[in-house]
N, C-alpha and C positions, 0 to 999 in steps of 0.2 A: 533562586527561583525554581520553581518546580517545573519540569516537563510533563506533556503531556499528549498521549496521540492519539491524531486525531486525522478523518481523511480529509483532504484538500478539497476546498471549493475553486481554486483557480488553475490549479494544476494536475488535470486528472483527464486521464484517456478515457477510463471507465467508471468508474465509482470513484476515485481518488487516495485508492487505498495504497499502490504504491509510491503515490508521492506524498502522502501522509508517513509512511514509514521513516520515506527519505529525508523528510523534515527532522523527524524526531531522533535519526541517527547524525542528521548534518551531512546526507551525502548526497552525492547526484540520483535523482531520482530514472536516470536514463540504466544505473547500475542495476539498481530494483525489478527495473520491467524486465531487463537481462536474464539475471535472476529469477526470477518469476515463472519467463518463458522456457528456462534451461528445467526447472522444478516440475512444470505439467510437461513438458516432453519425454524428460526422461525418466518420471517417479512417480507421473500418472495424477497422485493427490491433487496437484498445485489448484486444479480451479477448484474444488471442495473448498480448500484452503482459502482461496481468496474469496468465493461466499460466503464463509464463516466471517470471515474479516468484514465485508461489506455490510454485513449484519450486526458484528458487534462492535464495529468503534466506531465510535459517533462522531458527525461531521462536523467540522470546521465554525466558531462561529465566526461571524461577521464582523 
């Protein structure tokens, strides 16, 4: 079976893009926002990067 990512309709703070990530690696989605938050504080890109995302992976279907 193929994977595929995609952001979460049921599991998402804001757009659903890091716990679409989380899905698609099989890991806790609370590591991701971790992650995430540690990438825009200290590397500045991170929220670029997560608009980018929110924009190009398409959501979840039903």
């Amino acid at each position: 079976m193929e994977k595929k990512l995609f952001r979460s309709k049921t599991d998402r703070m804001v757009a659903g893009v890091c716990a679409g990530i989380a899905k698609y690696f099989d890991i806790d989605p609370t590591i991701i926002r971790l992650m995430w938050v540690f990438i825009v504080m200290f590397g500045g890109a991170g929220i670029l990067a997560y608009i980018i995302c929110w924009i190009v992976i398409p959501e979840e279907k039903e």
